[in-house]
N, C-alpha and C positions, 0 to 999 in steps of 0.2 A: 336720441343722441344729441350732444352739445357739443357744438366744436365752437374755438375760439383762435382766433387768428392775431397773432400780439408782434407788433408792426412798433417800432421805437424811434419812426420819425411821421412826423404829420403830412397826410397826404394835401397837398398842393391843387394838383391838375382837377379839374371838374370831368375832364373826360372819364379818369380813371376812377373819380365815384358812380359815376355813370354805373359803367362798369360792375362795378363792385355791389351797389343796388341791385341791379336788375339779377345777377347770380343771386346774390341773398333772397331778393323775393321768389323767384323760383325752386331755391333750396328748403324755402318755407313749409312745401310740402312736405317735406322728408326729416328735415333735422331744424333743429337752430343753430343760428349760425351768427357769430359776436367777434365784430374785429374792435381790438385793443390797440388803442395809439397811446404810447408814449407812459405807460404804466409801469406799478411794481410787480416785475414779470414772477417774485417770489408770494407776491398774494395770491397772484391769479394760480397758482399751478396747485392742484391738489393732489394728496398722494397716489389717488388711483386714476388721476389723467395718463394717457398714452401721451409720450410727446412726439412730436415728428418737428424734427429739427432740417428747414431747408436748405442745401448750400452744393457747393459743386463734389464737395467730398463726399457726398451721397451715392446713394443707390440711384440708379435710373430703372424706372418700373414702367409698367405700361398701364393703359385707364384700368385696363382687367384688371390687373394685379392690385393698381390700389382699390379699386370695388372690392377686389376677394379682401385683401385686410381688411378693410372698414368695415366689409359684412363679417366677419371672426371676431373679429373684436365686438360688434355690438350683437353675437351670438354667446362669446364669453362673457357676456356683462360690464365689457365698458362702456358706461354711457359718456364721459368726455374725453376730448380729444380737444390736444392744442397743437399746432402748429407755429411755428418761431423761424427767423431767420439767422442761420448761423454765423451771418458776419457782424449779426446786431447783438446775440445772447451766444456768443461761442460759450463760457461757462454753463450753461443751462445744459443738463442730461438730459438726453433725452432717451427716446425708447426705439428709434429708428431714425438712419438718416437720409434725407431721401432728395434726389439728386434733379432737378426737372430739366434743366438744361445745361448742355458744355458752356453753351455761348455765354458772354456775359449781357445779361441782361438785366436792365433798369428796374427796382424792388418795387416799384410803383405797377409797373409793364408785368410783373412774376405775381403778384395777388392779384389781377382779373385770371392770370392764368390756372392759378392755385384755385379759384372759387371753380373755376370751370371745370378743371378736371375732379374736385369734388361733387358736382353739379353733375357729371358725367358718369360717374362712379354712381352714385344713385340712381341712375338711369337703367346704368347694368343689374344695380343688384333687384331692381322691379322688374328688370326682363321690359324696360320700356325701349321704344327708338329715340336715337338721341337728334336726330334732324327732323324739323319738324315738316 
């Protein structure tokens, strides 16, 4: 599976690559995992990408629920998956919208969370424990 995570402002803070790293090399086992700063969001999207478009007018789903999708979908045959932020690419269609939190939170602070509960999700769908 390939997921690609397309972010349209450069990230700053050194914590939040921290972050961000340490998910992706753990995600390493499972999938790839490619975040996109600041690109043409219409190159990257290919026609049989799922997209999941994040924002508060989403769905709120639970780690299950997004493991079960991720595992259907890459049972049906999708092997990419992108993720986008809907206040950054509201025109972008997507294939699901998916809600993670009420509060507002910081887009820098919502992708270590994005990576984790991806990170988390693969956990479930190997039947592994997620605290180590």
């Amino acid at each position: 599976m390939k997921i690609k995570i397309i972010r349209g402002k450069k990230i700053k803070d050194k914590f939040i690559l921290e972050g961000i790293n340490e998910y992706a090399k753990r995600l390493g086992k499972y999938c790839r995992v490619e975040l996109k700063i600041g690109v043409n969001i219409h190159k990257e999207i290919k026609d049989t990408a799922y997209i999941f478009k994040i924002g508060q007018s989403g769905e709120s789903i639970s780690s299950d629920q997004l493991a079960g999708k991720i595992e259907a979908l890459g049972i049906g045959g999708t092997s990419d998956m992108i993720f986008v932020f809907e206040d950054e690419y509201a025109k972008v269609k997507a294939d699901f919208a998916l809600n993670i939190s009420n509060m507002d939170i910081d887009r820098n602070l919502m992708l270590i969370i994005l990576y984790k509960q991806i990170y988390r999700a693969y956990r479930i769908i190997n039947n592994e424990p997620y605290h180590k």
